[in-house]
C-alpha positions in Angstrom: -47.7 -216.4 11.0 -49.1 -215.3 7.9 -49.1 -215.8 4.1 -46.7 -214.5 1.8 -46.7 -214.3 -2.4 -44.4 -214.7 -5.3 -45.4 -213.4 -8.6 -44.2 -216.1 -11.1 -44.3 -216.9 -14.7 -47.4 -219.2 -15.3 -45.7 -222.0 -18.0 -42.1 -221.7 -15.6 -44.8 -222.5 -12.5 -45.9 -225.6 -14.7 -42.5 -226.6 -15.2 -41.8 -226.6 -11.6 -45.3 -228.8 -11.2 -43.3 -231.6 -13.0 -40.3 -231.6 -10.9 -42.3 -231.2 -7.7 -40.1 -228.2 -6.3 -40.2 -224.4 -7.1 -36.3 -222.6 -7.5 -35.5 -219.4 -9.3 -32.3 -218.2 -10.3 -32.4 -215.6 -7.5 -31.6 -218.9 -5.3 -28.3 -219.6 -6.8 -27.3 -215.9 -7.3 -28.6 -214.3 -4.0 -29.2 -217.3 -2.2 -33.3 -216.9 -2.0 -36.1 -216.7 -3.7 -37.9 -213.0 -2.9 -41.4 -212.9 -1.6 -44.0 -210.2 -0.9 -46.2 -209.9 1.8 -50.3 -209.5 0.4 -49.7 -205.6 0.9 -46.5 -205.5 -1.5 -47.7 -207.6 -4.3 -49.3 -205.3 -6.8 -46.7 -202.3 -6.5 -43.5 -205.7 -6.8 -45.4 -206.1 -10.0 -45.5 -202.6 -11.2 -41.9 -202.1 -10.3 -40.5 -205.6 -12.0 -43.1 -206.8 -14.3 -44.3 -204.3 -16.6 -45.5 -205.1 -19.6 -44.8 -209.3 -18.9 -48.2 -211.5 -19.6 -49.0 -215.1 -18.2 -48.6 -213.7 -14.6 -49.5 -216.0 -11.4 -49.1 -215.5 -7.5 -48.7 -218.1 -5.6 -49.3 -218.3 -1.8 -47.7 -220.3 1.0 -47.8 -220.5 4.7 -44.8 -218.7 6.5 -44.6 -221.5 8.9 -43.8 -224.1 6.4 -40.9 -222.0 5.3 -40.0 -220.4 8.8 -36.6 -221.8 9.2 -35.5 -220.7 6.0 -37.8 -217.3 6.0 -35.8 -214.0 6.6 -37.5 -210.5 6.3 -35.0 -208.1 5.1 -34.8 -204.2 4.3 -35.0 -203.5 0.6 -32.8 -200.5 -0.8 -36.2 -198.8 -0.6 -36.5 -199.6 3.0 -39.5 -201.5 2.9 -38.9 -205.1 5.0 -39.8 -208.4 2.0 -40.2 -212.1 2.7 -36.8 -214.2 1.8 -37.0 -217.7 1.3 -33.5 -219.7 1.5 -34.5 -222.6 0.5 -36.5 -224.1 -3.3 -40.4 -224.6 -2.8 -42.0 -227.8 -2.6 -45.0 -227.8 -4.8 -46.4 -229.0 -1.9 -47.1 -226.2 0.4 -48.8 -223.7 -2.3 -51.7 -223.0 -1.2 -53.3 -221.1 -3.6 -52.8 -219.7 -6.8 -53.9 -216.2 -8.2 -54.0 -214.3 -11.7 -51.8 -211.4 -12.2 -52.8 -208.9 -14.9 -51.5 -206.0 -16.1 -54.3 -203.4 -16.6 -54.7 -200.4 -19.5 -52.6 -198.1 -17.7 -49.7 -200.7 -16.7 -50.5 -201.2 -13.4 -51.8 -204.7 -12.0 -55.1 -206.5 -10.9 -54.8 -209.4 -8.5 -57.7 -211.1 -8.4 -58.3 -213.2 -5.6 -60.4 -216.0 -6.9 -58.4 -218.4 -7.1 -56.7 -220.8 -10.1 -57.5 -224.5 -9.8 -54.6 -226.4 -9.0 -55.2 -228.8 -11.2 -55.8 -226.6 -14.5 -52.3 -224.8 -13.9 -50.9 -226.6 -16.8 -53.7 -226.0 -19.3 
């Protein structure tokens, strides 16, 4: 198993520090929270983020989420990561900066955000 991504709000990420467990509204309405696979996470940003600032990823392990992990066919045809359950803060792993470049597009930048400084 590998990891997978969610692009994410940096201050909505903070708040979900405090109460210990990730959700998004996706959960209630569509019953999980989408995902991308390392591959997918720059063009899910160009297609639903444009022009949004204060961009993380964060990364988890599929097998702590693999009985409530689903890949499924997008209208596009391309197969995302599903999660049908909320996130314990617990099993991120890692969080990246997102940023919107010049021409709209996105940088991920793989160094890491410390944990810790998540709410700073």
């Amino acid at each position: 198993m590998g990891m997978i991504y969610h692009i994410v709000d940096k201050k909505k990420l903070d708040h979900a520090k405090s109460d210990g467990v990730f959700r998004e509204p996706s959960l209630l309405s569509e019953g999980f929270i989408h995902f991308s696979t390392r591959e997918q996470v720059v063009s899910t940003a160009s297609r639903h983020y444009k022009g949004r600032k204060n961009l993380v990823v964060f990364e988890i392990d599929e097998a702590d989420v693999s009985t409530q992990l689903k890949y499924e066919q997008s209208f596009q045809g391309e197969f995302y990561p599903h999660v049908y359950s909320a996130i314990p803060m617990d099993i991120i792993r890692k969080i990246y900066p997102l940023q919107e470049i010049q021409d709209g597009s996105f940088s991920w930048e793989l160094d890491e955000l410390p944990q810790e400084g998540l709410d700073q």
